[in-house]
C-alpha positions as a Markdown table, in Angstrom:
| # | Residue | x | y | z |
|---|---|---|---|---|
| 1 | Unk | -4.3 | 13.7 | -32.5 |
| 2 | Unk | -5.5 | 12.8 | -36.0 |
| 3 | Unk | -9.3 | 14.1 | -34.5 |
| 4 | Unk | -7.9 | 17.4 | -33.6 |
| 5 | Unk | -6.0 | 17.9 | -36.8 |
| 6 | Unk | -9.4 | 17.4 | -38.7 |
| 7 | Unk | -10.9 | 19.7 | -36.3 |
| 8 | Unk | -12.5 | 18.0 | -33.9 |
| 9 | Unk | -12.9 | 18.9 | -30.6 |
| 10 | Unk | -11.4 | 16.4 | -28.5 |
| 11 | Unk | -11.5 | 15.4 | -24.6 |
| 12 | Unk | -8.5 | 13.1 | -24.2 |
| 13 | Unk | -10.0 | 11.5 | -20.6 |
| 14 | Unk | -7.9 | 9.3 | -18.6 |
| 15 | Unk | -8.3 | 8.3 | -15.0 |
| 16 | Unk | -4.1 | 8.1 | -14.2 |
| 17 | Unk | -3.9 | 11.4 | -13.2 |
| 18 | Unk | 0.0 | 11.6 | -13.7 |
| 19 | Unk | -0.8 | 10.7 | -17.0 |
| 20 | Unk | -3.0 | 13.6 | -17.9 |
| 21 | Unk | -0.8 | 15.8 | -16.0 |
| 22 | Unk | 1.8 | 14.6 | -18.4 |
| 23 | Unk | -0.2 | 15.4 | -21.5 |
| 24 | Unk | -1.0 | 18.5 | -20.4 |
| 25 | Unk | 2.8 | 19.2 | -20.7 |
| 26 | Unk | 2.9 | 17.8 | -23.8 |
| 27 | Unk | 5.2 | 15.3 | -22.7 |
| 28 | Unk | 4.2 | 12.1 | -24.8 |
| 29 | Unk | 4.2 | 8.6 | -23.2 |
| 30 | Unk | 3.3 | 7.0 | -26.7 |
| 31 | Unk | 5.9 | 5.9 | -29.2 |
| 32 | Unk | 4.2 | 7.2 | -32.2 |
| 33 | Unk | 2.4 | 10.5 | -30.6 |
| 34 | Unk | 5.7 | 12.8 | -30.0 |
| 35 | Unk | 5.7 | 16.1 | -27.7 |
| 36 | Unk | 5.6 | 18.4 | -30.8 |
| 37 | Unk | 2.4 | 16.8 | -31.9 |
| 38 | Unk | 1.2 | 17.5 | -28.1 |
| 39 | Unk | 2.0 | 20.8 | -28.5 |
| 40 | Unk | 0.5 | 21.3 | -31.8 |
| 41 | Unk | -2.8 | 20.1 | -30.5 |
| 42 | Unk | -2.8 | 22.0 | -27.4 |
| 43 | Unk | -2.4 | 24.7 | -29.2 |
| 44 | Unk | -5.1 | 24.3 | -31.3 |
| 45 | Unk | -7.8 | 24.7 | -28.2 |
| 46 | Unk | -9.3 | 21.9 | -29.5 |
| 47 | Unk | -7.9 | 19.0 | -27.4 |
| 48 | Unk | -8.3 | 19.0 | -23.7 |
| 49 | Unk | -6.3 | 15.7 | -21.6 |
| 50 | Unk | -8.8 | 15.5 | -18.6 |
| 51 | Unk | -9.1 | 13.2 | -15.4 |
| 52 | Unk | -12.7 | 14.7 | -14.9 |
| 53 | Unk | -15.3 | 13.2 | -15.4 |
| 54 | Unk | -17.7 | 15.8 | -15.8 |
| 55 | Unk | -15.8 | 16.5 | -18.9 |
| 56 | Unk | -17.7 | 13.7 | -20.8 |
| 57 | Unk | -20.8 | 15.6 | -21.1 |
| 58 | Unk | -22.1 | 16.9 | -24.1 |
| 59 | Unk | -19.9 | 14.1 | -26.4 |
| 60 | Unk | -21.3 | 13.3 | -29.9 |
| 61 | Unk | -18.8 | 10.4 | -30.5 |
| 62 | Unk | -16.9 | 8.2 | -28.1 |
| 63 | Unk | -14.1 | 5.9 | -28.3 |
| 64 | Unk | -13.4 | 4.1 | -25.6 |
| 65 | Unk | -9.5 | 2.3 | -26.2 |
| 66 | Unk | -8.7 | 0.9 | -22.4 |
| 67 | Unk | -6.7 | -2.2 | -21.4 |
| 68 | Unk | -8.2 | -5.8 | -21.6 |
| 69 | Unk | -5.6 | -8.0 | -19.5 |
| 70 | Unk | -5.8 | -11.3 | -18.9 |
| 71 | Unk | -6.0 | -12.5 | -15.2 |
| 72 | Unk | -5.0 | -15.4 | -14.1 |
| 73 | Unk | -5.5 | -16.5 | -17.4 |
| 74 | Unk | -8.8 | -15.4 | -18.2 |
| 75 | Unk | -10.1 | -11.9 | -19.8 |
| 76 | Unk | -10.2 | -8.9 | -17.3 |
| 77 | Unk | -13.2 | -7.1 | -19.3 |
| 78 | Unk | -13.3 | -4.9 | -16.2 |
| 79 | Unk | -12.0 | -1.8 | -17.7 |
| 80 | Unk | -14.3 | -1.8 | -20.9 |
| 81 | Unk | -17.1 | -2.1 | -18.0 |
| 82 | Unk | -15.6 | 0.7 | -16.0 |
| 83 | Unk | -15.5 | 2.9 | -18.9 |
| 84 | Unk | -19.6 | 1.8 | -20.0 |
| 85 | Unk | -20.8 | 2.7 | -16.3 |
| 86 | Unk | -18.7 | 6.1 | -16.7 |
| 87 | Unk | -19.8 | 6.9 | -20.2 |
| 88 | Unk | -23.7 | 5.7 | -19.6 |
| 89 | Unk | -25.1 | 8.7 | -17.8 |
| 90 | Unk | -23.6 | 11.1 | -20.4 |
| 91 | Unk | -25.4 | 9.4 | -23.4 |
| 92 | Unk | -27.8 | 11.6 | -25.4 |
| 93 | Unk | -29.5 | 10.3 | -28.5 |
| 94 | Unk | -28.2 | 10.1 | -31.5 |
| 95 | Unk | -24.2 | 9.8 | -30.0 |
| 96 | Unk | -21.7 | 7.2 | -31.2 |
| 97 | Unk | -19.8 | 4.8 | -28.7 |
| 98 | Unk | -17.1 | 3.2 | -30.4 |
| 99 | Unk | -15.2 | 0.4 | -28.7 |
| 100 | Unk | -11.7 | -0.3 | -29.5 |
| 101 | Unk | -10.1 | -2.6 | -27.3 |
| 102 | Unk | -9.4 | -5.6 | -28.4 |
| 103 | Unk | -11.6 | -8.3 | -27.0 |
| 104 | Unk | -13.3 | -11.9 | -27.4 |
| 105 | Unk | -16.4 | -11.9 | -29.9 |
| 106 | Unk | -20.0 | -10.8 | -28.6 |
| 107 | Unk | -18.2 | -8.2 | -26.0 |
| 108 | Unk | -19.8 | -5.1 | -27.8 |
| 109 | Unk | -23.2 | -6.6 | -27.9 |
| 110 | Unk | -23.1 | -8.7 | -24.7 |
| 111 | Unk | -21.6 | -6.8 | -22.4 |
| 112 | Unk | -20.6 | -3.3 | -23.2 |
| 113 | Unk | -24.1 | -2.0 | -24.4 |
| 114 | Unk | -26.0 | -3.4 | -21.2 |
| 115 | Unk | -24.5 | -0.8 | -19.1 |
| 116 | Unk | -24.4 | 1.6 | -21.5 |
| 117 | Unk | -28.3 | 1.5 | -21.5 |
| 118 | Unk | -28.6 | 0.6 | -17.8 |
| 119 | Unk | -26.6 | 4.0 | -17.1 |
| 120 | Unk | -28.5 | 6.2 | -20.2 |
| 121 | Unk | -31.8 | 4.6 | -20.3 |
| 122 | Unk | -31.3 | 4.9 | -24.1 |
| 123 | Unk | -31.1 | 1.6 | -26.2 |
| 124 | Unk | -28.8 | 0.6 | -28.5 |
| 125 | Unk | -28.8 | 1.0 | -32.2 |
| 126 | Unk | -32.3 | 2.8 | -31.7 |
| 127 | Unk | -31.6 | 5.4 | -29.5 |
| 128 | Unk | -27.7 | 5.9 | -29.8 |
| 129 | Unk | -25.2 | 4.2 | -32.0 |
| 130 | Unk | -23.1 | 1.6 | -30.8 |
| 131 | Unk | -20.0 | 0.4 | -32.5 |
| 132 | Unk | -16.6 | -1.7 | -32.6 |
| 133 | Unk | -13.2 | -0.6 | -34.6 |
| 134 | Unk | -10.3 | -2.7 | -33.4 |
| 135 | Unk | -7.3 | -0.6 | -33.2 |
| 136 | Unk | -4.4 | -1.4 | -35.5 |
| 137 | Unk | -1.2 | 0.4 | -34.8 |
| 138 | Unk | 1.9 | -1.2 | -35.4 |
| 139 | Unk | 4.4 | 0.9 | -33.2 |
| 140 | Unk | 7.2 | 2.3 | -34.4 |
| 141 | Unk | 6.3 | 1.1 | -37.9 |
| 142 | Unk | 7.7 | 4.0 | -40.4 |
| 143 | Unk | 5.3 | 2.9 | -43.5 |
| 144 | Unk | 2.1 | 1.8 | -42.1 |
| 145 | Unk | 0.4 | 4.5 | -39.4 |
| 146 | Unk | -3.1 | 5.6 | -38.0 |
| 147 | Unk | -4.1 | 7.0 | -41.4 |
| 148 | Unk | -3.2 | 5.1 | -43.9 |
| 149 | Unk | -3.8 | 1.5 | -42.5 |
| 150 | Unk | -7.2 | 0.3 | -43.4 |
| 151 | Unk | -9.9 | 0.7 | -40.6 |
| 152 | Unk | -12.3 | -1.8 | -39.7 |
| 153 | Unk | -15.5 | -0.4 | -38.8 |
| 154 | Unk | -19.2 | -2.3 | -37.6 |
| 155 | Unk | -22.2 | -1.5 | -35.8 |
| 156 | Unk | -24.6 | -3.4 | -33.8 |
| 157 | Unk | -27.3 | -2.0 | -36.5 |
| 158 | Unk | -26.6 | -1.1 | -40.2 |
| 159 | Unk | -27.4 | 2.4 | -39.2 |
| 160 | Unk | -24.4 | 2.6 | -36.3 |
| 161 | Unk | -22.4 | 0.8 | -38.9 |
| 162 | Unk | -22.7 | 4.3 | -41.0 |
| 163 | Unk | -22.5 | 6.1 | -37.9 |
| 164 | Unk | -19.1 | 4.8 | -37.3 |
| 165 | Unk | -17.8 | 4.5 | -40.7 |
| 166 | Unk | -18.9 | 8.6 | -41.2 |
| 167 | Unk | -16.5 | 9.5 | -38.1 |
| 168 | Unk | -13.7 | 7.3 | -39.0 |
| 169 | Unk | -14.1 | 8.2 | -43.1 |
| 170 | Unk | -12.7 | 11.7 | -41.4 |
| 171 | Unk | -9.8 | 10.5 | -39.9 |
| 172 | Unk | -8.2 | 7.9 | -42.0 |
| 173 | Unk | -7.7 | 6.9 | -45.8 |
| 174 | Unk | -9.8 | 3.6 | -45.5 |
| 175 | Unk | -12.9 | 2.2 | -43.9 |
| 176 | Unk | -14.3 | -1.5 | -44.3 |
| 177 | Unk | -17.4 | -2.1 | -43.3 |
| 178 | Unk | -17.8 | -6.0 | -41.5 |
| 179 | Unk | -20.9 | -7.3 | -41.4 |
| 180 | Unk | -21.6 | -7.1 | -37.6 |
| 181 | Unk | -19.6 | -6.2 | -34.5 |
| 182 | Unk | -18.4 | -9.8 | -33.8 |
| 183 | Unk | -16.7 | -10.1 | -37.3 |
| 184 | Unk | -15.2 | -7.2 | -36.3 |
| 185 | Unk | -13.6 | -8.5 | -33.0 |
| 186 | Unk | -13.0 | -12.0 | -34.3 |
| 187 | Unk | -10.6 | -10.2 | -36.8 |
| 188 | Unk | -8.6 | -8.3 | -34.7 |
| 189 | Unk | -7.9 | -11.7 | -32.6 |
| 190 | Unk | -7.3 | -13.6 | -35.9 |
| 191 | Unk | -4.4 | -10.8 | -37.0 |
| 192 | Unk | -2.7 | -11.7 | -34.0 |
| 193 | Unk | -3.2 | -15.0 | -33.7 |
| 194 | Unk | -1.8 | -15.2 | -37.3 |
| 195 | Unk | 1.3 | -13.8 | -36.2 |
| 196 | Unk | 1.3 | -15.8 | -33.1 |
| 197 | Unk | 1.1 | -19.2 | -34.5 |
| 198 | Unk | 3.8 | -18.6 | -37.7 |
| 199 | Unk | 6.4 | -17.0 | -34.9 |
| 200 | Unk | 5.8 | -19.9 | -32.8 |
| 201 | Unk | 6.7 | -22.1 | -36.0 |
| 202 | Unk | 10.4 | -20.5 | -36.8 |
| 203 | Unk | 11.0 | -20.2 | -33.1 |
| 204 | Unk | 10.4 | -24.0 | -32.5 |
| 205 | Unk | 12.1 | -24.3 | -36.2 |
| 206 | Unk | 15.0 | -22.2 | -34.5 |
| 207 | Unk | 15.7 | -24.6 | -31.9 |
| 208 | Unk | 15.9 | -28.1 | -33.9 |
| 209 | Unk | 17.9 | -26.4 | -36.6 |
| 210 | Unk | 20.9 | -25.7 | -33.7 |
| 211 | Unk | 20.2 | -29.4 | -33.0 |
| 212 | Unk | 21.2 | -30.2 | -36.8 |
| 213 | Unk | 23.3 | -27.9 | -37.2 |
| 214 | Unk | 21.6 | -25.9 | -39.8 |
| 215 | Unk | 21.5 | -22.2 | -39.8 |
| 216 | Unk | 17.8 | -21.3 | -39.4 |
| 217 | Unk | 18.2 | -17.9 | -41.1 |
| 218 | Unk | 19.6 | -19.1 | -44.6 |
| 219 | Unk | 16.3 | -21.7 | -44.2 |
| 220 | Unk | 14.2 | -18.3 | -44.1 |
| 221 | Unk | 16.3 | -16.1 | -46.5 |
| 222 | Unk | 15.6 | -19.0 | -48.6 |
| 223 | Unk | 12.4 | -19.1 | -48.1 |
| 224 | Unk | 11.5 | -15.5 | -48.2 |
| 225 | Unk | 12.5 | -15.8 | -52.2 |
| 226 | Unk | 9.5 | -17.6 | -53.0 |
| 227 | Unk | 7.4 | -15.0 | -54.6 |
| 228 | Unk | 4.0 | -16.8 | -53.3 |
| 229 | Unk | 2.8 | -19.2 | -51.0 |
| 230 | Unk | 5.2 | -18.0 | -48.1 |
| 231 | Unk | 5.3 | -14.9 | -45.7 |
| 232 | Unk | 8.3 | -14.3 | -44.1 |
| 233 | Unk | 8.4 | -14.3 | -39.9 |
| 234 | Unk | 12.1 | -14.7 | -37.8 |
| 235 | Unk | 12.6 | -16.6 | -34.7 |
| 236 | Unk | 13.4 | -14.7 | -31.5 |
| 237 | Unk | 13.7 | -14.4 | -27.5 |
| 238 | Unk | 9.9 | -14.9 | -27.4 |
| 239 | Unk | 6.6 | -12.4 | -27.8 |
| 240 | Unk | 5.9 | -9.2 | -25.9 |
| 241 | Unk | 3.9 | -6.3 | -26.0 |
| 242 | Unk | 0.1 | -6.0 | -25.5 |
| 243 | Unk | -1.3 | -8.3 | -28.3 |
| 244 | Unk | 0.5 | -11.2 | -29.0 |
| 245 | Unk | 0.9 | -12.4 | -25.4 |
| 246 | Unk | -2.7 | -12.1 | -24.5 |
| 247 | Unk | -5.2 | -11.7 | -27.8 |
| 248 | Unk | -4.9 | -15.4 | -29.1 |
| 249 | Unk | -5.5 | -16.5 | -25.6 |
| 250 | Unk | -9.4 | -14.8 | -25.3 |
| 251 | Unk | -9.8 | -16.5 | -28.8 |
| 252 | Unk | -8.8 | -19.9 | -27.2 |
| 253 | Unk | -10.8 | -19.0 | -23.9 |
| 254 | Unk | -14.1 | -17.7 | -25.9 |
| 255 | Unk | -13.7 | -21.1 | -28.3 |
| 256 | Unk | -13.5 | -23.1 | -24.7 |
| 257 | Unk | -16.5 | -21.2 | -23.3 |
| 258 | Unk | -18.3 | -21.8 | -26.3 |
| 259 | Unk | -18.0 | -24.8 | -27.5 |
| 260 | Unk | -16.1 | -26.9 | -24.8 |
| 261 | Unk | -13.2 | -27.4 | -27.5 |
| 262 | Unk | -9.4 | -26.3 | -27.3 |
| 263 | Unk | -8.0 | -24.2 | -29.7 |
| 264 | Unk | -4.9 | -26.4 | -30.0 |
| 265 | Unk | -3.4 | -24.0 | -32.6 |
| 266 | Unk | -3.2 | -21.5 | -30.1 |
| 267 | Unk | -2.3 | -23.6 | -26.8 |
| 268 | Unk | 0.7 | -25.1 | -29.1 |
| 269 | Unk | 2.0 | -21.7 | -29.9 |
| 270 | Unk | 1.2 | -20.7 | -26.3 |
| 271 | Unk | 3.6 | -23.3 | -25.1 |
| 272 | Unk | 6.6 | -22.9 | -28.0 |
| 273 | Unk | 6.8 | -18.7 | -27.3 |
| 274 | Unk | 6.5 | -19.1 | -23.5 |
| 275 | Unk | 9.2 | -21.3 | -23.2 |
| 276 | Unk | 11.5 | -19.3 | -25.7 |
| 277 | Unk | 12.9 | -17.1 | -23.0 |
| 278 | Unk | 14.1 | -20.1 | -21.0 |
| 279 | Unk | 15.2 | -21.6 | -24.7 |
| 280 | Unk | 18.0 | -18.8 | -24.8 |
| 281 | Unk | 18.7 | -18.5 | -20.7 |
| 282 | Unk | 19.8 | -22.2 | -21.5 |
| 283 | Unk | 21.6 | -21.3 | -24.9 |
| 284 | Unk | 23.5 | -18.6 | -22.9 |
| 285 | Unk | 24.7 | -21.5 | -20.6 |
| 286 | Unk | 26.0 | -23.5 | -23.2 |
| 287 | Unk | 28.0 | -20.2 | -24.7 |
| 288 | Unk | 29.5 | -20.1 | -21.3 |
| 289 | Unk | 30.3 | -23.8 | -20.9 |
| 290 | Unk | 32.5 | -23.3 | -23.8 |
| 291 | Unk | 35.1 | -21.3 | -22.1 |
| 292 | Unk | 34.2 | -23.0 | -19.3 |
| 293 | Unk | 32.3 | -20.4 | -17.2 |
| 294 | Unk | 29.2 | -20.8 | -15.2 |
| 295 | Unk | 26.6 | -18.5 | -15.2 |
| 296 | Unk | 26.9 | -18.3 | -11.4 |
| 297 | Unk | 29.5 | -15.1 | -11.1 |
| 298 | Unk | 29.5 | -14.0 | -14.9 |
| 299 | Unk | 28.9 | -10.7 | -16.2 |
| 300 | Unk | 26.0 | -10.9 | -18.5 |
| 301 | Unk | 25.5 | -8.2 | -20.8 |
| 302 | Unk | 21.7 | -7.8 | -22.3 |
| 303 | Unk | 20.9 | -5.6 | -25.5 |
| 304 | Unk | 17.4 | -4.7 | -25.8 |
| 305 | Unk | 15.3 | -4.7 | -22.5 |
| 306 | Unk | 11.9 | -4.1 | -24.4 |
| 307 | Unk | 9.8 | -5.9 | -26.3 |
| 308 | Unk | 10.2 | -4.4 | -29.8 |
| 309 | Unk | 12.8 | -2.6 | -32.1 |
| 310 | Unk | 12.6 | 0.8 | -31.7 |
| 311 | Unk | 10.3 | 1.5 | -29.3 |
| 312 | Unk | 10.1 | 2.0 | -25.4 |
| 313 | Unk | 7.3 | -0.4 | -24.8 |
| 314 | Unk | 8.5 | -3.3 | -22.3 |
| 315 | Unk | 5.1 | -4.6 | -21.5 |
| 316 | Unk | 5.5 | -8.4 | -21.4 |
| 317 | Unk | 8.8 | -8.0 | -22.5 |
| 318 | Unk | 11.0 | -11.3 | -23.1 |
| 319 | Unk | 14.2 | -9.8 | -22.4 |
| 320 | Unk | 12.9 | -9.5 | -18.7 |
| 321 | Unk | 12.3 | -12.8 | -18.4 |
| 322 | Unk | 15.3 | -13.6 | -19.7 |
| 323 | Unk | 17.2 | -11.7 | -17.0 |
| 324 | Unk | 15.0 | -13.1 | -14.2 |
| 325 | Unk | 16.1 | -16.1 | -15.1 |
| 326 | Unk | 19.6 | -15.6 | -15.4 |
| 327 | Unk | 19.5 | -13.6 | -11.9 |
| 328 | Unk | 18.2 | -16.4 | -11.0 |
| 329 | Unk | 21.6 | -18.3 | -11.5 |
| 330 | Unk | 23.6 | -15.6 | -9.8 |
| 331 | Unk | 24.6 | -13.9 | -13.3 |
| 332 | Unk | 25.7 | -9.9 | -12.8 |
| 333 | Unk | 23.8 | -8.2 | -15.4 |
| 334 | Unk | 23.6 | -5.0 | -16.9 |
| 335 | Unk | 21.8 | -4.1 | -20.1 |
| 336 | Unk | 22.1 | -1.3 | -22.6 |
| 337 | Unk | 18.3 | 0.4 | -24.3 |
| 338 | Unk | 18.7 | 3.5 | -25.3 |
| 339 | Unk | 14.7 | 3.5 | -25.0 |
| 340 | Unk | 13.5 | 1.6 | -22.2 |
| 341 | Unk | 11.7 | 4.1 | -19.0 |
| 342 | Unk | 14.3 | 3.6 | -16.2 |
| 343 | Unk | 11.4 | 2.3 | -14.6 |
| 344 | Unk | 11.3 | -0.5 | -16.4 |
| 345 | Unk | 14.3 | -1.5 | -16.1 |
| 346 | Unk | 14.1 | -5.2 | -13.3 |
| 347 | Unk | 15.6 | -4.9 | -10.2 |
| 348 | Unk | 18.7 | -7.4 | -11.2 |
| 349 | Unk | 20.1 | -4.7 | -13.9 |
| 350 | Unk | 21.8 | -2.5 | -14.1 |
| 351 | Unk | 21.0 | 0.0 | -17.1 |
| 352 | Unk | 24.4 | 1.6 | -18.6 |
| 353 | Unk | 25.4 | 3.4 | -21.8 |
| 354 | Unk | 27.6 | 0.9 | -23.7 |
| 355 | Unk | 30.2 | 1.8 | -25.0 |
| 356 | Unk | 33.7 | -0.7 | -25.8 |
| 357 | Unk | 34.2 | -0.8 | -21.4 |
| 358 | Unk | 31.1 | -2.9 | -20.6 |
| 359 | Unk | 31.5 | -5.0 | -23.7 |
| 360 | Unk | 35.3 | -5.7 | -22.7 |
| 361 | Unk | 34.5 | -7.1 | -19.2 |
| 362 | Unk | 31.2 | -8.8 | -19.9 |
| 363 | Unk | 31.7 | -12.9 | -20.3 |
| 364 | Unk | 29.1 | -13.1 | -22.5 |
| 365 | Unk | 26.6 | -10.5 | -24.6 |
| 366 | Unk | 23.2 | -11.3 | -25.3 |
| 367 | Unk | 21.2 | -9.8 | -28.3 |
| 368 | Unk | 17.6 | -9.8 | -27.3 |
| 369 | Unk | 16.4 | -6.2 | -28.9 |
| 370 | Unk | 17.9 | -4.9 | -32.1 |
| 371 | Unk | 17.5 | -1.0 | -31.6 |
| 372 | Unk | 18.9 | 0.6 | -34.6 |
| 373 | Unk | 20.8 | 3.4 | -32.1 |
| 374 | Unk | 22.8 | 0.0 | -30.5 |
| 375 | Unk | 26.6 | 0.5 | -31.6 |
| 376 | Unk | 26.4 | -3.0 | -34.0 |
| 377 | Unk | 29.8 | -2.0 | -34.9 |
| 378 | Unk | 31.3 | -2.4 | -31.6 |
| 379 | Unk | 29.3 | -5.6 | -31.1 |
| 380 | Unk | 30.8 | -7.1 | -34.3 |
| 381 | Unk | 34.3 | -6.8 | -33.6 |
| 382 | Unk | 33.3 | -8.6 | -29.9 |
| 383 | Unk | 31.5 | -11.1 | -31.6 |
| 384 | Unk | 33.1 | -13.9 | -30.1 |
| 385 | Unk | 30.8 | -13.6 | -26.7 |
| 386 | Unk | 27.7 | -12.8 | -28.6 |
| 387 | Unk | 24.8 | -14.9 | -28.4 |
| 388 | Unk | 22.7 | -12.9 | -30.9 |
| 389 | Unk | 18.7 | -13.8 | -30.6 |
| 390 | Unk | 17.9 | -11.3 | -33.8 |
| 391 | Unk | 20.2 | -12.1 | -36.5 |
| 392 | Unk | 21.8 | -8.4 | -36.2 |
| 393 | Unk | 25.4 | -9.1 | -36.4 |
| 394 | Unk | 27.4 | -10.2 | -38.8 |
| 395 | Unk | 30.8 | -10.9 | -37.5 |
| 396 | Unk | 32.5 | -14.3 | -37.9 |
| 397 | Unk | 32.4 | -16.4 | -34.7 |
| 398 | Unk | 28.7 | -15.0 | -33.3 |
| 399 | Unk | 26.4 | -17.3 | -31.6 |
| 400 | Unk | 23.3 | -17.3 | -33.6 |
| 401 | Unk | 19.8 | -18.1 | -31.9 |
């Protein structure tokens, strides 16, 4: 969108075709890319969603952004080599390929430009320039968008590193230059893996402090007052989304394929956020032993079925864990997101409006996603029966993660 509004012309290519048929609408599937700004850029004449891919001819800058999953518990790089063997024949010297996706270190170089040459016959950072940019959106974030967070930029040559830098110097407020394309990917997975590790401390810090008996959140609000020396991260039902579930886990796999080491940093965080889900499933146990209720038969109302405030994504979502497990023990649940796609939704819930009906019958109300549009109001004057994983309520007699 930010290409077009420069004026660019744009080919958004995508190979789900109910996807581009969607865009074509102007119907957005992207928290932070509404239908207006669809419409805006359709109108332009400038940006066309395509499935064909005849429509990559003819490009003078590329950015290929696609999905690197882990399977089985190793990288899937097959979509970053799907996109090179589809992008290869239309090469023409002196284009830009930019990669995006976040990945393990030596993936631009090692992997990526190999087909790209293969399918062009051009070579990279002679013939064409050949890039990495890791992508850096926090969704939903209402300070720090596209534009005006910093943009990391390389090249497998000094002369691609200006190549991307120039296109990217059009689109946002900030470039940095890193000295080579593997800096560049290293960084991106040592963001995340930042985040990873310090959520994995206050979760597992979450969990002894109910053991003791001290409230975990004055700890951090505590904490949080030191003006240096401390950043402030909050426990919760466990990680989601597309990065922090799967980036620090390439790191740990490239370290082991490198260097035969494990990247115990990592594997301990791995092992504290992974088990967080069943951490609550057994908290929301004990909150029904005390009016003694089994899960077995109880109505369980969720809050929150995706991964993050604010936002429709439930890609690796906790909360669906969470009620896995609990349909697992025969709990009747039903959960209220007044974002998450109907087709996200598992199987074992059923998705309702709210409202003071389903709070009244459930046995016991778990907080898993604070959504701003959630009635907190009602919730607080039921706090009794709420286990609340996020700290949102502040009613006397709520069961704090």
């Amino acid at each position: 969108m930010r290409a077009v509004e420069v004026g660019y012309e744009v080919v958004g290519f995508e190979v789900d075709k109910d996807r581009v048929d969607l865009l074509r609408r102007a119907e957005s599937f992207i928290d932070d890319v509404s239908g207006a700004d669809l419409t805006d850029a359709l109108l332009t004449g400038r940006y066309t969603p395509s499935g064909d891919a005849g429509d990559l001819g003819g490009f003078r800058t590329a950015v290929v952004c696609v999905p690197t999953p882990l399977r089985d518990g190793l990288p899937d790089l097959s979509f970053i080599e799907d996109a090179a063997r589809m992008l290869g024949p239309h090469l023409t010297t002196g284009a830009c390929v930019v990669l995006e996706s976040t990945t393990y270190p030596s993936t631009t170089e090692e992997v990526f430009a190999p087909i790209l040459e293969a399918g062009s016959g051009l070579r990279a950072g002679v013939d064409f320039h050949l890039g990495y940019s890791p992508e850096r959106i926090d969704p939903g974030n209402p300070t720090w968008g596209f534009r005006n967070t910093p943009k990391i930029v390389s090249g497998v040559t000094e002369a691609s590193t200006t190549a991307v830098a120039a296109f990217y110097d059009d689109l946002v407020d900030h470039t940095v230059r890193a000295p080579g394309t593997r800096e560049a990917e290293l960084t991106k997975l040592l963001e995340n893996t930042f985040r990873h590790v310090n959520i994995a401390l206050v979760n597992e810090l979450a969990i002894y402090c109910h053991e003791l008996g001290i409230d975990v959140w004055s700890v951090i609000d505590m904490a949080a007052t030191k003006p240096f020396g401390f950043m402030r991260f909050t426990p919760g039902p466990g990680v989601g989304g597309h990065c922090l579930p799967i980036d620090p886990s390439y790191l740990s796999w490239q370290v082991r394929r490198a260097l035969g080491r494990t990247f115990r940093f990592v594997e301990i965080a791995n092992d504290v956020n992974d088990n967080m889900p069943g951490y609550v499933v057994s908290r929301v146990v004990e909150h029904l032993n005390r009016t003694r209720k089994a899960v077995n038969g109880s109505k369980v109302l969720l809050i929150g079925l995706t991964y993050k405030r604010n936002s429709g994504d439930a890609r690796h979502s906790p909360a669906a864990v969470v009620a896995h497990r609990l349909a697992d023990l025969g709990a009747e649940l039903s959960a209220v997101d007044p974002h998450v796609a109907p087709h996200e939704v598992p199987d074992s819930v059923r998705l309702v409006a709210g409202g003071p009906g389903v709070v009244e019958v459930a046995d016991v109300v778990v907080v898993l996603t604070d959504h701003d549009a959630v009635d907190w109001e009602l919730l607080n004057r039921y706090g009794y029966k709420v286990l609340d994983t996020r700290n949102r309520l502040t009613a006397p007699g709520v069961d704090r993660l």
